[in-house]
C-alpha positions as CSV (number, residue, x, y, z in Angstrom):
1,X,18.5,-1.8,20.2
2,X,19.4,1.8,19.3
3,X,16.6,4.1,17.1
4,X,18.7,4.2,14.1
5,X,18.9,0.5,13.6
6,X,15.0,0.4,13.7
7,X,15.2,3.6,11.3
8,X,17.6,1.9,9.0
9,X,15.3,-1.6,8.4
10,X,12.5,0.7,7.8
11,X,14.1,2.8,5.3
12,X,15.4,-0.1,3.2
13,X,11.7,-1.4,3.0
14,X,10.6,2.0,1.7
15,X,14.0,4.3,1.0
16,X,13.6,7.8,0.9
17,X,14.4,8.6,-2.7
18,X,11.1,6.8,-3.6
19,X,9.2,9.5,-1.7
20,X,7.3,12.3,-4.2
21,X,8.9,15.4,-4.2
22,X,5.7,17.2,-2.1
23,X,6.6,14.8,0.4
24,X,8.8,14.9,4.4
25,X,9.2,12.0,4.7
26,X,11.9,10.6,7.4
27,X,13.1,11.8,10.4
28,X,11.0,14.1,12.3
29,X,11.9,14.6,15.7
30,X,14.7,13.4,17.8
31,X,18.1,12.1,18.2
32,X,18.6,8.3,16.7
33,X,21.2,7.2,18.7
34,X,19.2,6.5,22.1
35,X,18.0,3.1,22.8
36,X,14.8,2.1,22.0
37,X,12.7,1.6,24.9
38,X,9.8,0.6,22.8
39,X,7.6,1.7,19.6
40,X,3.8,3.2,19.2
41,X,2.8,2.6,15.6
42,X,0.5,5.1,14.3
43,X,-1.3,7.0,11.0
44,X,-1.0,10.3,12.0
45,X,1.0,12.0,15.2
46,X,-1.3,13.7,17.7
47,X,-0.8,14.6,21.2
48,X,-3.3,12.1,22.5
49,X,-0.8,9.4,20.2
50,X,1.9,11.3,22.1
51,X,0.4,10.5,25.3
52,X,-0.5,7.2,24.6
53,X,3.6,6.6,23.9
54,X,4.4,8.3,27.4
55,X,2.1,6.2,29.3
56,X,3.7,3.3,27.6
57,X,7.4,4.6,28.3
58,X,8.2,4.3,24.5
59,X,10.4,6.9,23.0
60,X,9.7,6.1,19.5
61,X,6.6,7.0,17.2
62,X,6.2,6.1,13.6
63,X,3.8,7.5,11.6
64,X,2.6,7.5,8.0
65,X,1.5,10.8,8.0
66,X,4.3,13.1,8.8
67,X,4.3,15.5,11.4
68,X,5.7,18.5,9.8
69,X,5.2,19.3,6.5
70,X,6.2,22.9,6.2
71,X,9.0,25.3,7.8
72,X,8.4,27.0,10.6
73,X,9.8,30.4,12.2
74,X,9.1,29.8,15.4
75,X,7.6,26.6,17.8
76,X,4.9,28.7,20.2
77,X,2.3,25.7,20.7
78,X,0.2,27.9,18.5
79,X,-1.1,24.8,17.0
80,X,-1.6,21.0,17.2
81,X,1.7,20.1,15.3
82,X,3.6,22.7,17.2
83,X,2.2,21.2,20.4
84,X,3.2,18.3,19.4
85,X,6.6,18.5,18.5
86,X,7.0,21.1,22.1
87,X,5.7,17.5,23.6
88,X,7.5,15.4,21.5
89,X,11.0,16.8,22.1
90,X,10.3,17.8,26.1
91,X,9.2,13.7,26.7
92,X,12.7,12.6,24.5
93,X,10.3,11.0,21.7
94,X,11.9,10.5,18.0
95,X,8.6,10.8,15.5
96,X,10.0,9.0,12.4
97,X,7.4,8.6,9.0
98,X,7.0,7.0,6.1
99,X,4.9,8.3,3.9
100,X,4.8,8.3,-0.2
101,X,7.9,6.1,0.1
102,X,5.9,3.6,1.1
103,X,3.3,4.0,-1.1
104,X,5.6,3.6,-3.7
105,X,7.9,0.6,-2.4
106,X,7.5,-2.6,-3.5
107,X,5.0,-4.5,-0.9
108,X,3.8,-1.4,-0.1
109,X,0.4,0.4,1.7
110,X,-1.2,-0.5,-1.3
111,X,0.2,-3.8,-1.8
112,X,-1.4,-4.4,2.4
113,X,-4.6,-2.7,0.9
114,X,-4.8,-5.7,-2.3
115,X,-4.2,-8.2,0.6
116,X,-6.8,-7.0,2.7
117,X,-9.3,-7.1,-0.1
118,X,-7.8,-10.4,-1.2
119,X,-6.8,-9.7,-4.7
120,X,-4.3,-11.9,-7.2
121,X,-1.6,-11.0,-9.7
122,X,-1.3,-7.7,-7.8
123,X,1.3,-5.3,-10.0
124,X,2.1,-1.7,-9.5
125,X,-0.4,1.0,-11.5
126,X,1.9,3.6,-12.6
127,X,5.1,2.6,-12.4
128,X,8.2,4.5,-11.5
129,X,9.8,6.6,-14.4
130,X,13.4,7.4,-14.5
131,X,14.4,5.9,-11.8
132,X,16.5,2.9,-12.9
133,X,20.6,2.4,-14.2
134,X,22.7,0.2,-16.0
135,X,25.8,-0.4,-15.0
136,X,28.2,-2.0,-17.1
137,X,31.7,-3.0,-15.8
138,X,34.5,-5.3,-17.4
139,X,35.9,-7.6,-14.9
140,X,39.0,-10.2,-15.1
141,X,37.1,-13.6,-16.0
142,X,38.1,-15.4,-12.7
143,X,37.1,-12.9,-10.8
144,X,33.7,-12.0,-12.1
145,X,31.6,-14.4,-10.6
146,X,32.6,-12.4,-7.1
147,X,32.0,-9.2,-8.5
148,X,28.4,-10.2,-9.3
149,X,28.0,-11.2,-6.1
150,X,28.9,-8.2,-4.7
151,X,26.4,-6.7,-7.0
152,X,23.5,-8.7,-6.5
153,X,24.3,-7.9,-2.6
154,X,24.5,-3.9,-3.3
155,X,20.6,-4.5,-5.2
156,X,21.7,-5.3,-8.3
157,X,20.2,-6.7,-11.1
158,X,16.2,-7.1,-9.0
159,X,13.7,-7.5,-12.3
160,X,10.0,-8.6,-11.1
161,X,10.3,-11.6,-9.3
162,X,14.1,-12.1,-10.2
163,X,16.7,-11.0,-8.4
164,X,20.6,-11.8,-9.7
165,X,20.4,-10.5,-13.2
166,X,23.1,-10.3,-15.5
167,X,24.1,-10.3,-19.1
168,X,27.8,-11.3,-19.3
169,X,29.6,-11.6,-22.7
170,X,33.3,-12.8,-23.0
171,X,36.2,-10.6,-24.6
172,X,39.5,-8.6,-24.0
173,X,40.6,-5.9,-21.7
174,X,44.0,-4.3,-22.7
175,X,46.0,-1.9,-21.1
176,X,49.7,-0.9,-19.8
177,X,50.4,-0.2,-16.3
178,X,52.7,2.8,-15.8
179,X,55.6,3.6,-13.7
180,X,53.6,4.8,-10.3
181,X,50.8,1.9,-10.7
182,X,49.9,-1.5,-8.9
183,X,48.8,-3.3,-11.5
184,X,46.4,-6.9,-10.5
185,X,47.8,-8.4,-13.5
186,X,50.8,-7.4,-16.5
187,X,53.9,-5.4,-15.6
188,X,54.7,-2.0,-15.1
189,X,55.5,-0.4,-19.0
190,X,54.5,-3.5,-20.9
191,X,51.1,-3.6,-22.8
192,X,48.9,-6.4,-20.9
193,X,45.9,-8.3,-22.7
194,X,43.6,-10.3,-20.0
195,X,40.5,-12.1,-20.7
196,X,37.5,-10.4,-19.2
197,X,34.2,-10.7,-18.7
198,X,31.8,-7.5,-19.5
199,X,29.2,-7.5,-16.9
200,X,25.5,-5.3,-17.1
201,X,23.3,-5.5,-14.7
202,X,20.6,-3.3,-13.6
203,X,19.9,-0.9,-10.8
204,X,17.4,1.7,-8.7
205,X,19.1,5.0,-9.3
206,X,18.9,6.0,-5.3
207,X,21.5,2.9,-5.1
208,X,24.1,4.6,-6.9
209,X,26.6,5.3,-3.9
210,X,26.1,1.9,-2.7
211,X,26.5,0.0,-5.4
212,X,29.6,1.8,-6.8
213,X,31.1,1.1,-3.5
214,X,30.4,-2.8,-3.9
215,X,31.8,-2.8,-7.2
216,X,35.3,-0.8,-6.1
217,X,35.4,-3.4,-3.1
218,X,35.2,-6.2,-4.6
219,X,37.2,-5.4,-8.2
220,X,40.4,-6.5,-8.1
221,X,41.9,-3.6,-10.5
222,X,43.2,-1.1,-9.2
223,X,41.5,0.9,-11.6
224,X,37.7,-0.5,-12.7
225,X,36.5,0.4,-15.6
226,X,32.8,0.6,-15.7
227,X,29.5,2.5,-16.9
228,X,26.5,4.2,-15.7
229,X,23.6,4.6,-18.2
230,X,19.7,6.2,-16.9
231,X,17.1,4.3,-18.5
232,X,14.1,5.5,-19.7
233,X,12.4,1.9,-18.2
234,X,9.9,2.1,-16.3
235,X,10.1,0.6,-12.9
236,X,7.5,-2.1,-12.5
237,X,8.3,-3.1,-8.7
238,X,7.6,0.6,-7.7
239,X,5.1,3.0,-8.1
240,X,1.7,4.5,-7.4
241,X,-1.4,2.5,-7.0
242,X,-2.0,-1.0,-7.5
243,X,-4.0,-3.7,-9.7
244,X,-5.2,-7.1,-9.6
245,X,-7.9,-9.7,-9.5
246,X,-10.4,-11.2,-7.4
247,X,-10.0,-15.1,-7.7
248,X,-14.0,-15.2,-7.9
249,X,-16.3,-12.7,-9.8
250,X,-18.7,-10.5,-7.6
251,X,-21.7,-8.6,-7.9
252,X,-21.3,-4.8,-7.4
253,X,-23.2,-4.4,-4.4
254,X,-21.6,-7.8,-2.7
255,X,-18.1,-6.1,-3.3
256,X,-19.0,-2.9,-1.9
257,X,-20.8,-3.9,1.0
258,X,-17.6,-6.3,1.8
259,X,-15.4,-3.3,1.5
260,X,-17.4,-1.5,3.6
261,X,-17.1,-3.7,6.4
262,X,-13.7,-4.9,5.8
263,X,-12.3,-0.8,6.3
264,X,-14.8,-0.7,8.7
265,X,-15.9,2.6,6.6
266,X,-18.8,5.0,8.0
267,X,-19.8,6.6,4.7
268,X,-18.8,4.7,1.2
269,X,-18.8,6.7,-1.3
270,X,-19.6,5.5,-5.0
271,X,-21.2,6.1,-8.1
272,X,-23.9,5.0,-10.2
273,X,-24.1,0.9,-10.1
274,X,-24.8,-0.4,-13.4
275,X,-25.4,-4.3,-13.0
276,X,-21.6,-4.9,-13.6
277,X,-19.1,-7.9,-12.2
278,X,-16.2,-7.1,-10.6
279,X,-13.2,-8.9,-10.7
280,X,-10.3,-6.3,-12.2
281,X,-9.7,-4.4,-9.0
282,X,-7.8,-1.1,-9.3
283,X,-6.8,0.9,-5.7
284,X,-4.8,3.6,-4.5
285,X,-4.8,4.3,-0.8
286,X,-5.0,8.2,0.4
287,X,-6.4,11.0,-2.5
288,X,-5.3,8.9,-5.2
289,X,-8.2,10.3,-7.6
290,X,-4.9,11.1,-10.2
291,X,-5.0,7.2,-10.9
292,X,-8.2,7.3,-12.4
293,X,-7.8,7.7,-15.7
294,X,-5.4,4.9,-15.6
295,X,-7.7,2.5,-13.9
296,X,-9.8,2.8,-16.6
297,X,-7.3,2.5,-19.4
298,X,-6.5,-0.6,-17.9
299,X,-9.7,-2.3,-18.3
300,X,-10.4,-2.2,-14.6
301,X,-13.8,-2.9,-13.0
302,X,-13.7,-0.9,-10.1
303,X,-11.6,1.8,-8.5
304,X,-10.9,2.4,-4.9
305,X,-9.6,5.6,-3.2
306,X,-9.7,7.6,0.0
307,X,-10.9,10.5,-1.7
308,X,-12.8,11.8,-5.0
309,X,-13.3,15.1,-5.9
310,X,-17.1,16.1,-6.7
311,X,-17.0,16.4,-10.3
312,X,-14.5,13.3,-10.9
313,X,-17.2,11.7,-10.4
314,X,-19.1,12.2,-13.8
315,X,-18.7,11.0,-17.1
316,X,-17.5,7.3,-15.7
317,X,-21.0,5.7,-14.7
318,X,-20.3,3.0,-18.0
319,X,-16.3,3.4,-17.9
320,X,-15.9,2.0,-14.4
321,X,-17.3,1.6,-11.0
322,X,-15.6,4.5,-7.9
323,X,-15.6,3.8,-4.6
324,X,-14.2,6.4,-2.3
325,X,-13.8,4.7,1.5
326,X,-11.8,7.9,3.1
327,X,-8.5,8.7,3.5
328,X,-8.0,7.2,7.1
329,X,-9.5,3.9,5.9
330,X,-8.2,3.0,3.0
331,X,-4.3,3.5,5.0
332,X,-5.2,2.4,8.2
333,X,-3.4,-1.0,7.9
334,X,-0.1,0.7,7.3
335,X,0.5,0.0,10.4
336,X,0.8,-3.9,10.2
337,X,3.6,-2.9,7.8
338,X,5.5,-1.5,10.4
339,X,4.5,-3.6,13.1
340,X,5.8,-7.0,11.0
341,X,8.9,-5.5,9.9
342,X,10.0,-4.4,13.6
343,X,8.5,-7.5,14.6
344,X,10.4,-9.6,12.3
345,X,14.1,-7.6,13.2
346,X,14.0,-7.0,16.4
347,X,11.8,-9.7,18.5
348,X,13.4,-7.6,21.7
349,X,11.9,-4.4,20.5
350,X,8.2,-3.3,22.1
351,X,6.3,-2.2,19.8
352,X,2.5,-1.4,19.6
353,X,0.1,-0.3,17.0
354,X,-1.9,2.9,18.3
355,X,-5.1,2.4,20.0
356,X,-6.0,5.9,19.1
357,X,-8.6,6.3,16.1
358,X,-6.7,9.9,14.7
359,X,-9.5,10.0,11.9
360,X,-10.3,14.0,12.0
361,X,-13.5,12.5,9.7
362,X,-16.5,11.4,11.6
363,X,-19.9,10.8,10.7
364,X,-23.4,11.3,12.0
């Protein structure tokens, strides 16, 4: 099983495109065409991480965190990244992350953090903006059930838990084929009318290229006809943060205290407890502080982040309750994400989550 196959599954779990513009996400290190001797599944990429992928005689590490976030001028080993990637490329190792893309993708770290805590109805917190198309295409009748096909297949027409949607209205295409054409239907110089179907269907912009591609495939004129509009929509499926319910009410100090031990944190972080219940569970794994506002404009009972920022903290005691389990913790599970979806594709493949606790954080 080469790297880039492994790559690939990966990024159409979490493409790239959903990725926040801050973000380096992708390819790190490393040539994707080798074999993949096995793969170490990590947070962040460290040398001891490194090590621990040499000892097993893996050549691939994935990471949340990526490696290298900035440019740099030179590689000297003047630091622990630069160490690392010296290390990295000397032992053949490809370092591949996914970061923000997977917080954002549908099923996502914070979709494995609303498992964890056991929460219902789970739905994205701020959805995607601007990131979805229509596409409308007109399509000989007989043939447009394999067009939508085609479609569907390319990611067309996904809307919540439905996938295959259409909106398909009846009518006429006209046109005359001239002297250099090869016309599916009519003759060359005569004015042809065919009964068509007008297809529109929906899209993630990032699939563009793909679907387009589908669509000229599987068209049988020679020359489609068809439209691109951006929506202003918001994209529900993807997005920052996370929201849901706990199938029984609990007190505040029974849900903390099971959080606690659940992230196995060493410091939970909160503020004032006022007596509340808490079933409305709002989240955002990492320094997802920015979501508060819209926790609590969403009636939620509690928030939970890696990290809060002294003075978010007040003003909120009767708004909502903040917990704040640490950056490490609240992401640590991304790595059963990558570990099923290897798992799932490539049975063959080694693969291993990290034995190595790469929390910079400790606590006395």
């Amino acid at each position: 099983m080469k790297i880039k196959e492994i790559v690939s599954a990966l990024e159409r779990f979490a493409p790239l495109p959903l990725q926040d513009g801050f973000d380096n996400a992708g390819l790190q290190i490393g040539l994707t065409d080798a074999e993949a001797t096995g793969a170490l599944l990590c947070l962040d990429v460290t040398e001891a991480v490194l090590d621990e992928a040499i000892a097993l005689g893996y050549n691939l590490v994935i990471s949340h965190h990526p490696l290298i976030f900035k440019g740099y001028k030179s590689i000297t080993g003047k630091d622990y990244v630069e160490r690392c990637i010296l290390k990295a490329i000397k032992n053949d190792i490809v370092i591949y992350s996914a970061h923000t893309n997977l917080d954002n993708a549908p099923e996502g770290v914070n979709f494995k953090i609303a498992e964890k805590i056991g929460l219902k109805n789970v739905r994205v917190l701020e959805a995607k903006e601007n990131a979805l198309l229509k596409l409308v295409t007109f399509v000989p009748a007989t043939r447009a059930e394999e067009v939508r096909t085609a479609l569907a297949s390319a990611g067309c027409g996904c809307i919540g838990n439905y996938d295959s949607c259409s909106y398909n209205m009846e009518g006429e295409g006209m046109f005359r084929a001239l002297e250099s054409a090869n016309p599916y239907c009519g003759k060359i110089g005569e004015l042809h009318v065919e009964k068509e179907t007008r297809i529109e269907t929906i899209l993630p912009t990032y699939r563009k290229a793909e679907v387009i591609k589908a669509l000229l495939a599987a068209h049988p004129y020679e020359e489609p006809a068809f439209d691109l509009y951006p929506l202003q929509n918001s994209w529900q499926q993807a997005g920052a943060g996370v929201i849901g319910e706990l199938e029984t009410p609990e007190t505040e100090l029974e849900f903390l205290k099971r959080i606690k031990k659940t992230f196995e944190v060493g410091c939970l972080k909160h503020n004032r407890l006022t007596g509340r219940e808490i079933q409305t569970v709002a989240l955002c794994g990492g320094a997802g502080a920015f979501l508060m506002p819209l926790a609590i404009r969403n009636r939620a009972d509690v928030f939970i982040t890696g990290e809060i920022k002294y003075h978010d903290y007040f003003g909120h005691d009767t708004d909502i309750l903040l917990a704040e389990i640490g950056h490490y913790e609240s992401e640590q599970y991304t790595k059963e994400i990558f570990y099923t979806i290897i798992r799932d594709l490539f049975p063959n493949v080694e693969v291993q989550q990290s034995k190595i606790n790469t929390n910079p954080i400790k606590y006395m």
